[in-house]
C-alpha positions in Angstrom: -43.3 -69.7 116.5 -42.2 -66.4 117.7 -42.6 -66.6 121.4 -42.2 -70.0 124.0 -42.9 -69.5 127.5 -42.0 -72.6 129.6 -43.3 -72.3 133.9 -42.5 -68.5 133.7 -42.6 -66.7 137.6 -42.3 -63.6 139.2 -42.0 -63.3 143.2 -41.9 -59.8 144.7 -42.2 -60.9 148.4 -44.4 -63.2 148.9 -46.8 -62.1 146.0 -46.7 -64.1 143.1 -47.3 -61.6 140.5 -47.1 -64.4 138.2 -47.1 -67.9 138.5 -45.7 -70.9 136.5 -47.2 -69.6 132.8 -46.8 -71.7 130.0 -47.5 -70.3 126.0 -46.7 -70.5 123.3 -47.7 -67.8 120.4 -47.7 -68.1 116.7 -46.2 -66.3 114.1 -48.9 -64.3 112.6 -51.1 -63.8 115.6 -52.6 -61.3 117.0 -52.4 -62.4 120.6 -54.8 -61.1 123.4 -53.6 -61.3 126.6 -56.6 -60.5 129.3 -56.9 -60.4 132.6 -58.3 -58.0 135.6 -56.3 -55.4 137.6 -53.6 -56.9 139.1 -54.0 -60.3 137.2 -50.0 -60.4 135.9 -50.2 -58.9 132.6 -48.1 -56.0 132.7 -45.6 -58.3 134.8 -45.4 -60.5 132.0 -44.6 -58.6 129.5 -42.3 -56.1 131.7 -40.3 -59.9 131.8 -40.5 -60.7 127.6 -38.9 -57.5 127.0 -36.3 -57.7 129.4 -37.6 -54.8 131.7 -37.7 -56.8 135.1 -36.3 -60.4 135.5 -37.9 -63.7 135.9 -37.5 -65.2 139.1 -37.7 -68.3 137.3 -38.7 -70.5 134.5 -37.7 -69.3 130.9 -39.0 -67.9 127.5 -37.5 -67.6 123.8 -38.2 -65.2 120.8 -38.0 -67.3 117.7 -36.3 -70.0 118.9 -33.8 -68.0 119.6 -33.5 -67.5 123.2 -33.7 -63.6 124.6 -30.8 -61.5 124.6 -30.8 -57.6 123.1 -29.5 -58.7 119.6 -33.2 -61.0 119.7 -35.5 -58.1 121.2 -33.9 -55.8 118.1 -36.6 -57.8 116.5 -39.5 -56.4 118.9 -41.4 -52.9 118.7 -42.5 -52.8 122.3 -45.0 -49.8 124.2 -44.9 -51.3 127.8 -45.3 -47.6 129.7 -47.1 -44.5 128.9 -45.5 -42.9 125.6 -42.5 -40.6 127.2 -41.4 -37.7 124.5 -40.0 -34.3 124.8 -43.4 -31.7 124.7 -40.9 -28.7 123.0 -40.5 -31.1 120.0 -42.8 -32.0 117.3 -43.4 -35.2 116.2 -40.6 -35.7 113.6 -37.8 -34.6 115.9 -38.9 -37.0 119.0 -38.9 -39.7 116.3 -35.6 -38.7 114.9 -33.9 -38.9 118.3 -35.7 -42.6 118.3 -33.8 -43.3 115.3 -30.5 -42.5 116.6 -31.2 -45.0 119.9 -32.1 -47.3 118.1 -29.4 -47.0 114.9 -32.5 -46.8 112.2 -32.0 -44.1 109.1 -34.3 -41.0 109.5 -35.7 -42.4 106.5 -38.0 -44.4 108.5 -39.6 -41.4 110.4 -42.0 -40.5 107.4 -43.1 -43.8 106.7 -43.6 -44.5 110.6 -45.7 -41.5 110.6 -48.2 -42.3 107.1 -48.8 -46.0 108.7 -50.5 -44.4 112.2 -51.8 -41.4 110.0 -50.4 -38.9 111.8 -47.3 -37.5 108.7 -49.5 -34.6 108.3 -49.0 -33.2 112.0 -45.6 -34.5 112.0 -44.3 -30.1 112.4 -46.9 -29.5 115.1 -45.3 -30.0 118.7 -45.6 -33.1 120.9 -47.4 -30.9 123.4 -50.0 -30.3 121.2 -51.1 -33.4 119.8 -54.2 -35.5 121.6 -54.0 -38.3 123.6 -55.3 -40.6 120.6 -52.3 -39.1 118.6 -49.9 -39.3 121.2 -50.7 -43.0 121.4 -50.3 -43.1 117.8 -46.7 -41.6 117.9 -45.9 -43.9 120.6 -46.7 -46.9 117.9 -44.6 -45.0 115.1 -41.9 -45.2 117.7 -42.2 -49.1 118.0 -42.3 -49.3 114.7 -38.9 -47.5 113.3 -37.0 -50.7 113.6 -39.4 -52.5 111.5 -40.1 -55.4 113.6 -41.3 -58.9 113.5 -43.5 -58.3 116.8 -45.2 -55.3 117.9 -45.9 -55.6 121.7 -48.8 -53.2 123.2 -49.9 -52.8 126.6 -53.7 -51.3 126.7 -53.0 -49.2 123.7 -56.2 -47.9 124.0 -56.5 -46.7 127.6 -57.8 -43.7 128.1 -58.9 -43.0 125.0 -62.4 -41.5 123.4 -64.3 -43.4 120.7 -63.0 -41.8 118.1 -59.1 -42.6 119.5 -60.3 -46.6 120.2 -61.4 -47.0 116.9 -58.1 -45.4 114.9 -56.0 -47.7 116.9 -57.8 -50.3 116.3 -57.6 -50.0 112.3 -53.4 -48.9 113.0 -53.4 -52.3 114.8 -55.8 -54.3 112.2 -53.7 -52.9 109.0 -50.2 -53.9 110.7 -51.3 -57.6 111.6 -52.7 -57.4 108.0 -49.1 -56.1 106.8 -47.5 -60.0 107.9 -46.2 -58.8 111.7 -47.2 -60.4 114.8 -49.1 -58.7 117.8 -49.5 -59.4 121.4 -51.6 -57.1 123.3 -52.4 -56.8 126.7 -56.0 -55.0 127.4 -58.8 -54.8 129.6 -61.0 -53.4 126.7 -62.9 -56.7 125.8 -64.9 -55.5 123.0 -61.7 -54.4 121.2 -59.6 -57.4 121.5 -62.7 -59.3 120.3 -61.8 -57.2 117.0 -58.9 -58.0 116.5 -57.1 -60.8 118.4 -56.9 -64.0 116.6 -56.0 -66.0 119.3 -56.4 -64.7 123.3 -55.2 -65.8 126.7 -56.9 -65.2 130.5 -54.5 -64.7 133.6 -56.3 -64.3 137.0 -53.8 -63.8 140.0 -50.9 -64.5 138.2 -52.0 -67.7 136.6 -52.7 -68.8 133.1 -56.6 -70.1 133.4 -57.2 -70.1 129.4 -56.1 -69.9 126.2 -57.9 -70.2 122.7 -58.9 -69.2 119.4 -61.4 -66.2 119.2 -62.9 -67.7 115.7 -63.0 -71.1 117.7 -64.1 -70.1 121.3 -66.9 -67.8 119.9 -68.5 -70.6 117.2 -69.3 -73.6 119.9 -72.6 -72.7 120.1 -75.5 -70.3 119.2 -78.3 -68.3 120.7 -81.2 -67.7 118.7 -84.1 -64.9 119.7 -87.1 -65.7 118.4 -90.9 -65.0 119.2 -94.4 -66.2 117.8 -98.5 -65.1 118.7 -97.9 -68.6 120.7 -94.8 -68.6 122.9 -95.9 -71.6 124.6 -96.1 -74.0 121.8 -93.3 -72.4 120.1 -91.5 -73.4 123.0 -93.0 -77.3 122.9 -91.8 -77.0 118.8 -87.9 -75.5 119.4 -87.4 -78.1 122.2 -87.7 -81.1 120.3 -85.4 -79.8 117.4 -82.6 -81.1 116.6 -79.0 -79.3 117.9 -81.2 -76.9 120.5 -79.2 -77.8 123.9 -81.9 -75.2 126.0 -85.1 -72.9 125.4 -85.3 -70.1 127.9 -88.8 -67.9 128.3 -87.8 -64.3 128.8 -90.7 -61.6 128.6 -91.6 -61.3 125.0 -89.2 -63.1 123.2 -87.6 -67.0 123.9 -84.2 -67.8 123.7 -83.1 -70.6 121.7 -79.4 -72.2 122.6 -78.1 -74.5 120.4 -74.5 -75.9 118.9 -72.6 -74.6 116.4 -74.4 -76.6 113.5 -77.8 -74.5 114.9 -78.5 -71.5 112.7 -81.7 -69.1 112.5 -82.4 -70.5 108.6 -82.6 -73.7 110.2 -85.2 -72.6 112.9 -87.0 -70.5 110.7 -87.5 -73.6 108.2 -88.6 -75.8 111.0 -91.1 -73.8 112.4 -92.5 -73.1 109.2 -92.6 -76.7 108.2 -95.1 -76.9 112.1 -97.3 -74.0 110.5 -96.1 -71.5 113.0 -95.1 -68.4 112.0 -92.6 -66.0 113.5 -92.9 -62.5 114.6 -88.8 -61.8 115.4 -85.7 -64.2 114.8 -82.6 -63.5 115.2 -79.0 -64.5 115.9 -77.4 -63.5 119.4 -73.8 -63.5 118.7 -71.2 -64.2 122.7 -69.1 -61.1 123.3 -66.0 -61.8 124.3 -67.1 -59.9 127.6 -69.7 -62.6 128.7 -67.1 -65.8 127.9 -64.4 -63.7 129.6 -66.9 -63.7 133.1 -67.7 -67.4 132.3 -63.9 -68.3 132.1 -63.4 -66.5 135.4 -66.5 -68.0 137.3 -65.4 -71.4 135.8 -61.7 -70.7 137.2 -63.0 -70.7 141.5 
């Protein structure tokens, strides 16, 4: 385990930015941790990495407690990515390197994992958004940590800049490290989050598995010359929970045994014959709204 939180809160006033959490985060994960505007998640993680202070309950980092000897262990981009513009890339990193007591060594290999070594001459100033992102991670990533901690890495960002973060972030999970990362970009954490986490108002309303939370149940599209007694056929099959008629097309919801081979062989096996199947697969955007709605 790399990080226990036990009834973790932070007052400012009377606003409870954050209220009573309790987690716990595997090592190997790549953690989501969602939430609106204004939902705690910033808070949070300002309080794991020792930015602002609990006002109470507790957390450890690898059974170990936190102290600054334990968060040497943590790569951490909290804020927007601060570096000198005069500089290039290199010498911002290099003065990284002396903060944090890590050989210069580090700086080129830093720079070939987030793909930016061949723009490591060209100044700070210059570089893009996407790429100033991507130095920011190199910088979290001189002291070779066990956790990298990101808050919305991606904000802001085109495309193009999503999507190269996205593989930075897939190919460091993949290289043993553990993630948490705090976004509003739903899609993206659906990507690449193994496990996630919802806070609304402060308060710690779910937590799952993506593999597991997305493969309770199907949807099936599927449409025939005869809607109506396709729809008198799906219903009495076996797994379909509901059947729903939309314009041209019905919609078949099932549980996780349901598949469209399944459908497909049943339907022939009743001599009806289909003119469009296929799978609907839940974003994590639609089970993120039904989280909330379930949460009032």
């Amino acid at each position: 385990m790399i990080l226990k939180i036990e009834n973790l809160s932070k007052n400012f006033g009377k606003l409870k930015a954050v209220n009573q959490i309790n987690l716990q985060i595997e090592q190997g994960s790549v953690f989501g941790l969602l939430g609106p505007n204004g939902s705690g998640k910033t808070t949070t993680l300002g309080m794991l990495l020792g930015v602002t202070n609990p006002s109470s309950g507790s957390f450890s980092w690898f059974g170990q407690g936190d102290s600054p000897k334990v968060r040497k262990n943590i790569g951490a981009i909290l804020e927007q990515p601060v570096f000198y513009p005069y500089m290039t890339g290199a010498q911002n990193l290099d003065i990284v390197c002396k903060i944090k007591e890590v050989p210069k060594s580090r700086v080129e290999q830093v720079l070939e994992q987030v793909n930016l070594l061949d723009r490591k001459d060209d100044l700070f100033s210059a570089y893009s958004l996407g790429m100033k992102q991507r130095l920011a991670i190199a910088s979290a990533l001189l002291c070779d940590p066990k956790v990298l901690v990101l808050d919305e890495p991606t904000n802001g960002l085109d495309p193009q800049g999503i999507a190269e973060i996205r593989q930075i972030i897939t190919d460091i999970a993949d290289s043993g490290k553990s993630i948490i990362l705090a976004s509003h970009l739903l899609d993206e954490v659906q990507k690449v989050c193994s496990h996630f986490c919802v806070l609304q108002k402060g308060n710690l309303i779910y937590q799952g598995k993506v593999e597991d939370d997305f493969s309770t149940s199907t949807s099936i599209e599927v449409a025939s010359d005869n809607n109506q007694q396709l729809m008198s056929v799906l219903k009495s099959m076996p797994h379909v929970k509901e059947v729903i008629e939309n314009e041209k097309t019905l919609l078949v919801k099932g549980d996780s045994s349901l598949n469209s081979l399944q459908v497909n062989k049943h339907l022939t096996a009743q001599g009806i014959v289909v003119s469009h199947l296929t799978t609907i697969s839940k974003s994590l955007e639609e089970r993120f709204l039904e989280i909330l709605a379930e949460s009032k």
